[in-house]
C-alpha positions in Angstrom: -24.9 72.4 12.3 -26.5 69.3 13.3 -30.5 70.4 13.5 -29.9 69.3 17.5 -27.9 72.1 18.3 -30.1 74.5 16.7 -31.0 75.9 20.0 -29.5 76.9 23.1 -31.6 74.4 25.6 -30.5 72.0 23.4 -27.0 72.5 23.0 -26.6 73.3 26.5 -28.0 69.5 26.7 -25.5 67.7 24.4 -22.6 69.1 26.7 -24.8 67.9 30.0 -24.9 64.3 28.0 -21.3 64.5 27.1 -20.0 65.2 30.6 -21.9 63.5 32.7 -23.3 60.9 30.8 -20.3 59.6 28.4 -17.5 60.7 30.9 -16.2 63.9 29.4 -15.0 64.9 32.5 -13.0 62.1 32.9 -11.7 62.7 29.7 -10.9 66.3 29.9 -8.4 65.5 32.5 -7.2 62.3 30.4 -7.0 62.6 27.0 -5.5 59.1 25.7 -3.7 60.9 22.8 -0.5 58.6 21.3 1.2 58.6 17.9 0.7 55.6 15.8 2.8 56.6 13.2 3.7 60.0 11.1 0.3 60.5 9.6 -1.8 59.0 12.5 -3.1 59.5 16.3 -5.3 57.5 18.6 -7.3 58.8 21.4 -10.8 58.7 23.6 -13.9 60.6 22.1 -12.7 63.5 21.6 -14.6 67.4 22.8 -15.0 69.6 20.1 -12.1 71.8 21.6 -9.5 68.9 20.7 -11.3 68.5 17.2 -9.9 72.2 16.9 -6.5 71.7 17.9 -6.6 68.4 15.6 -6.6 70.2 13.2 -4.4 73.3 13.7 -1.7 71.3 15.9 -1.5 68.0 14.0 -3.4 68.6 10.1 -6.1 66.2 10.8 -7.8 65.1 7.8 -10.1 62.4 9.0 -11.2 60.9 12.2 -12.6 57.6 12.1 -14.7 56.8 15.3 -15.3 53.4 16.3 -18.7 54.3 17.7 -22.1 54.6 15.8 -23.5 57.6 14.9 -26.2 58.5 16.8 -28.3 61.4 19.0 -25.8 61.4 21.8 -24.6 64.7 22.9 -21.0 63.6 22.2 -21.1 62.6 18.9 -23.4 65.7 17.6 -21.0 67.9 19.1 -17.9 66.3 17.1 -19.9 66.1 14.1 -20.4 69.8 14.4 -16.7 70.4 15.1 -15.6 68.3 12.4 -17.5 70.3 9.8 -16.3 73.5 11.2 -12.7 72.4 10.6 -12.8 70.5 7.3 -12.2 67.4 8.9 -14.3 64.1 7.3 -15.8 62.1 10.3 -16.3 58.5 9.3 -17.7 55.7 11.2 -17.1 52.0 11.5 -18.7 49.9 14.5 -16.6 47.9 16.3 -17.3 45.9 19.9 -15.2 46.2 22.5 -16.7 43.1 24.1 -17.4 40.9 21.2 -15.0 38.9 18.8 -15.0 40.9 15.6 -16.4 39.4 12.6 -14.1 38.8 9.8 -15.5 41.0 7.5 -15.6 44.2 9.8 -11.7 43.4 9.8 -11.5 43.6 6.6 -13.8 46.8 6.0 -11.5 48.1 8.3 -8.8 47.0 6.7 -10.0 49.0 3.4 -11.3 51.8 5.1 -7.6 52.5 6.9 -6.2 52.7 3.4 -8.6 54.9 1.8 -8.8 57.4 4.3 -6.9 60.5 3.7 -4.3 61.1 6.2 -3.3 62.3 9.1 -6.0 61.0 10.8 -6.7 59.9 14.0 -8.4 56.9 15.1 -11.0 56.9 18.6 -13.3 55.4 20.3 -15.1 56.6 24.1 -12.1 55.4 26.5 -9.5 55.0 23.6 -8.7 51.6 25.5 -10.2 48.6 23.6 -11.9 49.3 19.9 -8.7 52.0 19.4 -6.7 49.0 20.2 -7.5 46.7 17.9 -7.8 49.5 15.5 -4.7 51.0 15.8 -3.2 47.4 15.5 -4.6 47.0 12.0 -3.8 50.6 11.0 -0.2 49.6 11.5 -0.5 46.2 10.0 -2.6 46.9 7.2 -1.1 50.8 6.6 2.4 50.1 7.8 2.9 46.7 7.0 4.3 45.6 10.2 3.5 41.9 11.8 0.3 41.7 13.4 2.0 39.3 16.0 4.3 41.9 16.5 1.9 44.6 17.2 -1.1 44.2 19.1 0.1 43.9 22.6 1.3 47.0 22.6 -1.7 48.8 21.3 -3.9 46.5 23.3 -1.9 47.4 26.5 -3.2 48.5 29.9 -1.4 52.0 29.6 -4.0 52.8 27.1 -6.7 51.7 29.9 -7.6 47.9 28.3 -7.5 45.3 30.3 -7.8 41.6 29.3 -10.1 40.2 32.1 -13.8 40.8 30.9 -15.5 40.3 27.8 -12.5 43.0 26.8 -10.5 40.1 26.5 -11.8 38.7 23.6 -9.3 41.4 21.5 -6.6 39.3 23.3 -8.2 36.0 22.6 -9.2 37.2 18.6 -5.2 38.0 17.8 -4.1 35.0 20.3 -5.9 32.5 17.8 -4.3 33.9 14.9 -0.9 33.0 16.5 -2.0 29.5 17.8 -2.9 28.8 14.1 0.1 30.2 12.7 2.2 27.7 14.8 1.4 25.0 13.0 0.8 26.9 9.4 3.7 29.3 9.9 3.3 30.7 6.1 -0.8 31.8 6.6 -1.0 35.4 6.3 -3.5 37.4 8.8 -5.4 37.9 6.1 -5.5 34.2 5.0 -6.3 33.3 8.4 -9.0 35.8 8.5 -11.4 34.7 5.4 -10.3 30.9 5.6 -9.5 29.3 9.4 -11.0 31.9 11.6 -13.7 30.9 13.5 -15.7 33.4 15.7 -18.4 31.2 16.9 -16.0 28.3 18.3 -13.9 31.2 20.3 -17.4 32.6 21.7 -17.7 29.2 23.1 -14.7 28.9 24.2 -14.2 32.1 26.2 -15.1 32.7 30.0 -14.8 36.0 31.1 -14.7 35.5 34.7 -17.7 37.0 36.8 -15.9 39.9 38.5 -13.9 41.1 35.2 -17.2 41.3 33.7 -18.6 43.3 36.4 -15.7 45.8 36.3 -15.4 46.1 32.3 -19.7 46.0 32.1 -20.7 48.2 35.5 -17.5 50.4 36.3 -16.0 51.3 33.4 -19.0 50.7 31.1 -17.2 49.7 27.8 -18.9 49.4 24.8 
């Protein structure tokens, strides 16, 4: 039991935080749950009531959360679920608002394959970081064309929306195509370590003042 749980003032604060603070009670009525493949799942932060049935519906093994551990009410309470169930709980940061750095991809890339499956992939709104995620579980895992794949896991019926600093998911796999029009044999991967460059697309990219305000203030995206 994380050592912030120990008592009940305290627990009783880590559901307050959850709920009202990191929009539990949005996702209680919402839970963002889709099948990526046999073995895998993607979803929003999930309560430590859907950790259980995780684990006695669908065999979770691991969850990989694409949010930091931290001394938020909603992580310590999935930690604590997680170790009640057997399930491993790993972490690797992502932005939703930033162009991911090559080498994240490609810890992700390693990560995805090492985990032990079925696992499930989240982040808070399962919108944006769950996105891009799931699209390199199913290119890296699956094998299947990143060009093939990523607008439909970085689609507005998961909640993501391309106006905003959001965007940039769009603009990051949008590159890779661009490039591959002219160099049609460069793997992702290839593109990734070699033509990929994250500091020209920050330049390049405007947001647009009101998709920022609704990505940033509203929906408050990480």
């Amino acid at each position: 039991m994380p050592e912030r749980l120990k008592s009940p003032w305290r627990r009783t604060l880590a559901h307050l935080q959850a709920w009202l603070i990191d929009h539990e009670y949005v996702r209680v009525l919402y839970r963002n749950f889709h099948r990526l493949s046999d073995n895998a799942w993607r979803s929003n932060q999930p309560s430590p009531g859907f950790v259980r049935k995780l684990k006695q519906t669908y065999g979770i093994n691991t969850i990989i959360s694409l949010r930091r551990p931290d001394s938020s009410g909603a992580y310590l309470l999935e930690k604590e679920a997680c170790d009640r169930y057997g399930i491993t709980l790993l972490h690797h940061r992502f932005s939703s608002r930033e162009f991911p750095q090559a080498e994240a991809v490609l810890a992700a890339r390693d990560l995805l394959r090492s985990a032990k499956p079925p696992l499930l992939i989240h982040c808070k709104s399962g919108a944006d970081r769950a996105g891009l995620m799931s699209a390199l579980y199913r290119h890296f895992v699956l094998g299947e064309p990143i060009e093939a794949i990523w607008r439909v896991e970085l689609n507005w019926r998961y909640g993501h929306f391309r106006f905003g600093d959001t965007g940039k998911l769009d603009a990051f796999f949008e590159a890779y195509e661009a490039f591959k029009q002219d160099h049609p044999h460069t793997t992702f991967e290839q593109w990734l370590t070699e033509a990929y460059d994250r500091e020209a697309l920050n330049r390049a990219y405007r947001p647009g003042t009101l998709g920022r305000l609704l990505i940033d203030k509203v929906l408050r995206r990480e």
